[in-house]
TIKOL-93489 format. One record per atom (N, C-alpha, C, O): residue in one letter; x, y, z; atom name. Coordinates in steps of 0.05 Angstrom, whole numbers. Each point is the difference from the previous one (the first is absolute). Last residue first. Layout:
// residues N
{drendo->a	x->X	y->Y	z->Z	roro->CA}
...
This chain:
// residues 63
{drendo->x	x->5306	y->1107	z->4627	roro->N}
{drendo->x	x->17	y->-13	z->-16	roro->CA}
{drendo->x	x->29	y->-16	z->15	roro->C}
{drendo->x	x->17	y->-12	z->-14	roro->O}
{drendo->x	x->-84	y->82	z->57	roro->N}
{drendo->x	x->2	y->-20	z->-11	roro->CA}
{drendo->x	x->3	y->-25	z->-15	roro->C}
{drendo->x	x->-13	y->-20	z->3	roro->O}
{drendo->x	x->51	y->112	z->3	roro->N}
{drendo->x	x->4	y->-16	z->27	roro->CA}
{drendo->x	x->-14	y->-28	z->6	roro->C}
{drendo->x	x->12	y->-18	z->13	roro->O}
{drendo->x	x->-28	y->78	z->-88	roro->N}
{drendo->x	x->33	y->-5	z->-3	roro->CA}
{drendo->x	x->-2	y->-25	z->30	roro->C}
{drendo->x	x->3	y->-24	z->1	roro->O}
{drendo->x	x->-85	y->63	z->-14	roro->N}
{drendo->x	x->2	y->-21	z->-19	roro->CA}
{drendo->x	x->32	y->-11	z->3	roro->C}
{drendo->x	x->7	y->-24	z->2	roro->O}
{drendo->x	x->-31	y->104	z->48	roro->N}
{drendo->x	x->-13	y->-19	z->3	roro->CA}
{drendo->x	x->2	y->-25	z->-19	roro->C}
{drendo->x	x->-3	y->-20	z->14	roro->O}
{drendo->x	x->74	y->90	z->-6	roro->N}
{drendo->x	x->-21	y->-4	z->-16	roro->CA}
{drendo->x	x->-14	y->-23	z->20	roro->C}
{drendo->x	x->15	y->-17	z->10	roro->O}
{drendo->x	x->76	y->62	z->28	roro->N}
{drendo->x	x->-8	y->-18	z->-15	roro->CA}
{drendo->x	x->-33	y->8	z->-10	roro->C}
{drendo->x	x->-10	y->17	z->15	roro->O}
{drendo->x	x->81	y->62	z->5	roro->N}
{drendo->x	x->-25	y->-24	z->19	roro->CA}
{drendo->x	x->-13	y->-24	z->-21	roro->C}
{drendo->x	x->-16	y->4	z->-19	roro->O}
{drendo->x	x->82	y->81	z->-3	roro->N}
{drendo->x	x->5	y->-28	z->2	roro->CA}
{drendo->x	x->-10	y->-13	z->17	roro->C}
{drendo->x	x->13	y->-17	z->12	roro->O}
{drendo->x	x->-38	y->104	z->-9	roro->N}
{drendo->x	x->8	y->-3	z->-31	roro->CA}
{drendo->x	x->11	y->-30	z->-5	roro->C}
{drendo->x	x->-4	y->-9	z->-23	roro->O}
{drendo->x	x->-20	y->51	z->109	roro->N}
{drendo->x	x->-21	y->-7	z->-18	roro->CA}
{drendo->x	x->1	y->-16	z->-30	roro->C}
{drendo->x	x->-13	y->-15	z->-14	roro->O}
{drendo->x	x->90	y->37	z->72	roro->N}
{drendo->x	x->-14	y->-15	z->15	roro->CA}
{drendo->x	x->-27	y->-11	z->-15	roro->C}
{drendo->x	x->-6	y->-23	z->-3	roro->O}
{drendo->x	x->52	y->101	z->-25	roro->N}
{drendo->x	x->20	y->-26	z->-11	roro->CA}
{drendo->x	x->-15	y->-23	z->13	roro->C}
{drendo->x	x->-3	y->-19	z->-15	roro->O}
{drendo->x	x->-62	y->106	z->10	roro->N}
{drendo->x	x->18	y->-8	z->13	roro->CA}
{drendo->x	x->14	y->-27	z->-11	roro->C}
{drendo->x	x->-14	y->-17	z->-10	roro->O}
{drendo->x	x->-32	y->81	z->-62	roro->N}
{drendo->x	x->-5	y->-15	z->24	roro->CA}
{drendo->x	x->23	y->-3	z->12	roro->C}
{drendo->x	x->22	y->6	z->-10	roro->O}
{drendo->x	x->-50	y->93	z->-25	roro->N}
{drendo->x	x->9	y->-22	z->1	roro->CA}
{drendo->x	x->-2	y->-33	z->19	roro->C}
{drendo->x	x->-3	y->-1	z->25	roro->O}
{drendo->x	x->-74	y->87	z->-34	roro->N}
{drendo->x	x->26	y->-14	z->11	roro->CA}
{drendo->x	x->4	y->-25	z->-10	roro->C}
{drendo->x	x->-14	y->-19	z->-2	roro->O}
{drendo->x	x->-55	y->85	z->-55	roro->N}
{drendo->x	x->7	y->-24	z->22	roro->CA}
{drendo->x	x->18	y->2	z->10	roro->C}
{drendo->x	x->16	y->10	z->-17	roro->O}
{drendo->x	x->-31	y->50	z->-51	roro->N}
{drendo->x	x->-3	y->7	z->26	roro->CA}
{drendo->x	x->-11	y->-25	z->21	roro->C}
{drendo->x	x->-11	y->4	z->22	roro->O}
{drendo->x	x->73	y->-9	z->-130	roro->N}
{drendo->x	x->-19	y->-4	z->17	roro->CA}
{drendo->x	x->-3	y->16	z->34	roro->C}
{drendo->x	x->20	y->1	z->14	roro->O}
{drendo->x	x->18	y->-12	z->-122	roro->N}
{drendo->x	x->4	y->4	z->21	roro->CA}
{drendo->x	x->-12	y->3	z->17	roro->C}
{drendo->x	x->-11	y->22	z->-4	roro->O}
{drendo->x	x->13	y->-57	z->-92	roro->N}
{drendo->x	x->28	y->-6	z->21	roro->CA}
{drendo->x	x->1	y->8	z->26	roro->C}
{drendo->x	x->16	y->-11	z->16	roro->O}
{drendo->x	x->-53	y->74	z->-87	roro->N}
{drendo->x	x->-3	y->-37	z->-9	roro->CA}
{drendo->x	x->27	y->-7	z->29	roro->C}
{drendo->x	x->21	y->9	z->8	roro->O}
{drendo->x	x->-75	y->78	z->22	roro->N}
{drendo->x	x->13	y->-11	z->-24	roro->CA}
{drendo->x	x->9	y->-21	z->1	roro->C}
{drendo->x	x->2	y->-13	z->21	roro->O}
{drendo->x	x->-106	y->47	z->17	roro->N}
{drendo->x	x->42	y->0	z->10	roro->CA}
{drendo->x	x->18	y->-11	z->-21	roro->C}
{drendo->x	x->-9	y->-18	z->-14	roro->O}
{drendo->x	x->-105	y->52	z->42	roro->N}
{drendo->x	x->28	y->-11	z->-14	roro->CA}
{drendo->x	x->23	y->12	z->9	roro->C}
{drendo->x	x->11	y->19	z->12	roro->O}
{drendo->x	x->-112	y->-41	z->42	roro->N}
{drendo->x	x->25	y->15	z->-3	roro->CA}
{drendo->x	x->17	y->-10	z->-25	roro->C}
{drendo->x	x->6	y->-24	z->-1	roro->O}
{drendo->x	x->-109	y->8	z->54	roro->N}
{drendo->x	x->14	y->-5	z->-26	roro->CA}
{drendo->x	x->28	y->29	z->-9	roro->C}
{drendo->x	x->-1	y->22	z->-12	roro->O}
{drendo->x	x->-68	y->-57	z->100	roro->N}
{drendo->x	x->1	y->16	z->-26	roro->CA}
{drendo->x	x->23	y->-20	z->-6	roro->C}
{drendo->x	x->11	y->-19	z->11	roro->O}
{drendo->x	x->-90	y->10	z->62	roro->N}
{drendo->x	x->9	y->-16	z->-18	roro->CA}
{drendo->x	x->6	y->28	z->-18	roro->C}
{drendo->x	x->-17	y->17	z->-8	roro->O}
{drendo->x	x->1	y->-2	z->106	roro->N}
{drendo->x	x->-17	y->-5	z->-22	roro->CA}
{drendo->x	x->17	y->-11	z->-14	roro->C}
{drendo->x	x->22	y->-1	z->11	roro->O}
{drendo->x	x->12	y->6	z->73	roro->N}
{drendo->x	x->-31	y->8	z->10	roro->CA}
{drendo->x	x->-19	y->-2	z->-40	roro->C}
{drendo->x	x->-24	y->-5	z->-3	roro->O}
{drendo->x	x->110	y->-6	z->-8	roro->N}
{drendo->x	x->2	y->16	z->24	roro->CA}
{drendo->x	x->-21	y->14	z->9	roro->C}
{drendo->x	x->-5	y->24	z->1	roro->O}
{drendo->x	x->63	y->-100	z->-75	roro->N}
{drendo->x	x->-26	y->2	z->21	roro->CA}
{drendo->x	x->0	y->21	z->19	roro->C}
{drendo->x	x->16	y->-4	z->19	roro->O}
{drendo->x	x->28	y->-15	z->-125	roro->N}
{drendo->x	x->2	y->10	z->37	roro->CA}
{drendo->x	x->-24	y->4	z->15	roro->C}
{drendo->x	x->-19	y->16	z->-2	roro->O}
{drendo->x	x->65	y->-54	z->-104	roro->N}
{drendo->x	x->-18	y->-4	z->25	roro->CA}
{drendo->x	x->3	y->11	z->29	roro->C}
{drendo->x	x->11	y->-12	z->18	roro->O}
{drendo->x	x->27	y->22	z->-124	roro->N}
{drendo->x	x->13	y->-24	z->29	roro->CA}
{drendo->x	x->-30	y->15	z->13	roro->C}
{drendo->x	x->-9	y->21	z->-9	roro->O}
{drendo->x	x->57	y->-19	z->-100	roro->N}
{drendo->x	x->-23	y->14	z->22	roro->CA}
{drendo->x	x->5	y->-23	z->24	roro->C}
{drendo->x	x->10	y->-23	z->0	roro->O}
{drendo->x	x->66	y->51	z->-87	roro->N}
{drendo->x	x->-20	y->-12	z->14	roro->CA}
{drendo->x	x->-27	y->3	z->18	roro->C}
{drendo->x	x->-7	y->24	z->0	roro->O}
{drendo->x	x->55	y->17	z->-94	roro->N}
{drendo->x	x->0	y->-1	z->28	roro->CA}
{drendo->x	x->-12	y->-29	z->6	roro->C}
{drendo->x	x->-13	y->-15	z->-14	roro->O}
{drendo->x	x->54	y->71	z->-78	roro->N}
{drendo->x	x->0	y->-20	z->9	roro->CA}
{drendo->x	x->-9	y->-2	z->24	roro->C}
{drendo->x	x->22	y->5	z->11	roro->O}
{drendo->x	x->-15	y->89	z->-69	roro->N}
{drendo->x	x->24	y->-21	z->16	roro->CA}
{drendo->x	x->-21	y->-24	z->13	roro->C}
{drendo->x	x->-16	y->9	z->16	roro->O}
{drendo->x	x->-3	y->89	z->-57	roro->N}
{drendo->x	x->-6	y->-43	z->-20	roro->CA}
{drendo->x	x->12	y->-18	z->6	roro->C}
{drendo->x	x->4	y->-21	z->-13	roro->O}
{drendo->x	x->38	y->114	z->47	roro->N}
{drendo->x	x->-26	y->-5	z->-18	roro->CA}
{drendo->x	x->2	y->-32	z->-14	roro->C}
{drendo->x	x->14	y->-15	z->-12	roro->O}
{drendo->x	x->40	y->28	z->105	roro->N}
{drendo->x	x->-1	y->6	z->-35	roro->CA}
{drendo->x	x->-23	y->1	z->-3	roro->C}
{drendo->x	x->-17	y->-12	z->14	roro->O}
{drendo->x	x->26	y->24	z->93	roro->N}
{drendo->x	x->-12	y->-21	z->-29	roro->CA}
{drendo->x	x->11	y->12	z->-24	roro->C}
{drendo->x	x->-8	y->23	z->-4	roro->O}
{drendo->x	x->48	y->-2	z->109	roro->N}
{drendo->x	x->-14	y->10	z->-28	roro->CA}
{drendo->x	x->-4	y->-29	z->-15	roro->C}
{drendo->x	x->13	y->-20	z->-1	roro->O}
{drendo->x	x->14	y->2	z->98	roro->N}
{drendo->x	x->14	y->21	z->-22	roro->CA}
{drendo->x	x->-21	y->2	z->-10	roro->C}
{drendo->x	x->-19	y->-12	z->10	roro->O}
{drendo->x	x->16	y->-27	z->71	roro->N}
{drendo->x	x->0	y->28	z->-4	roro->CA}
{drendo->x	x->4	y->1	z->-25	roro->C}
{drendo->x	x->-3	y->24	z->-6	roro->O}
{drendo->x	x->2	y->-112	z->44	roro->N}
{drendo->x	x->23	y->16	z->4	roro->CA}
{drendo->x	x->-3	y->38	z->-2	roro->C}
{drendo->x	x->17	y->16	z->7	roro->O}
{drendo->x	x->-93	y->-86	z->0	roro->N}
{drendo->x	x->22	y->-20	z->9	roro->CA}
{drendo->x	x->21	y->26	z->-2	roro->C}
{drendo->x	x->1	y->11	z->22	roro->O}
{drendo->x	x->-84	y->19	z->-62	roro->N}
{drendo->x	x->1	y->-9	z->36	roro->CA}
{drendo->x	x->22	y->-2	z->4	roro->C}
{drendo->x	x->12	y->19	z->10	roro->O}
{drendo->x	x->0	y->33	z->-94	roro->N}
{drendo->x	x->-5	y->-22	z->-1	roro->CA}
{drendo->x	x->-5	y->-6	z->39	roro->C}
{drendo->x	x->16	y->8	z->17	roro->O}
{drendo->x	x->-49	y->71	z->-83	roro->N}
{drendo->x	x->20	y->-16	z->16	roro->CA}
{drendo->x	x->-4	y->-21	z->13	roro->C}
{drendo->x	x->-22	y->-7	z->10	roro->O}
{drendo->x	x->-42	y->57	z->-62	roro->N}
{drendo->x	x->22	y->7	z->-14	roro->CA}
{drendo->x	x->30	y->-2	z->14	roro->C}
{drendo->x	x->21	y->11	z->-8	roro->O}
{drendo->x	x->-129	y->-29	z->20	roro->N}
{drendo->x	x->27	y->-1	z->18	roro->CA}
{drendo->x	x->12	y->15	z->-14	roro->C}
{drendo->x	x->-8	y->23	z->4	roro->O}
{drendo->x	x->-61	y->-46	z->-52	roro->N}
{drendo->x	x->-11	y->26	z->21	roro->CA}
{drendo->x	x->23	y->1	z->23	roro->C}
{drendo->x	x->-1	y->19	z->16	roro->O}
{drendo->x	x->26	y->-68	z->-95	roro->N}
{drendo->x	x->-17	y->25	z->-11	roro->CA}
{drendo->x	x->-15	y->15	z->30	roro->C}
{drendo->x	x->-5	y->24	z->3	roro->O}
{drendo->x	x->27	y->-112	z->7	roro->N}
{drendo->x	x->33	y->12	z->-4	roro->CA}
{drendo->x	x->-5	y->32	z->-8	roro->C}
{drendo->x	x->12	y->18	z->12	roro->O}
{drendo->x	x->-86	y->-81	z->-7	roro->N}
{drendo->x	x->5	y->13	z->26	roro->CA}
{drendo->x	x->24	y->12	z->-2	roro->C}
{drendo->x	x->4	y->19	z->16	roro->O}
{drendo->x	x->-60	y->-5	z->-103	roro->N}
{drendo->x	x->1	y->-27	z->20	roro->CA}
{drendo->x	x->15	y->11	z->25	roro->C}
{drendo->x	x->1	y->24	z->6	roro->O}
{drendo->x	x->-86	y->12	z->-67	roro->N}
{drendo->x	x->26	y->7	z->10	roro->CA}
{drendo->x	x->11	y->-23	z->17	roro->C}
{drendo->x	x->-12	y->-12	z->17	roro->O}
């Protein structure tokens, strides 16, 4: 049984899985290692911050 099959919602937003619908799996640490799906595209990470999101690269910077 996969994890969409024992969810039948998605972590990241709540909705429902289609049958045979496509998932991802993400990782949550909370005192043990599981395994959540979430639909293509969506994630229970936080967005990054604009600050994060355009921080130069170590390589970019030295160059």
């Amino acid at each position: 049984m996969s994890a969409a099959e024992r969810q039948r919602t998605c972590a990241a937003c709540g909705g429902p899985f289609a049958p045979e619908e496509r998932t991802g799996l993400e990782t949550v640490i909370d005192g043990e290692v599981r395994y959540v799906a979430v639909h293509t595209r969506h994630s229970t990470y936080p967005p990054l911050r604009d600050t994060e999101a355009h921080r130069p690269t170590d390589a970019a910077a030295a160059a």
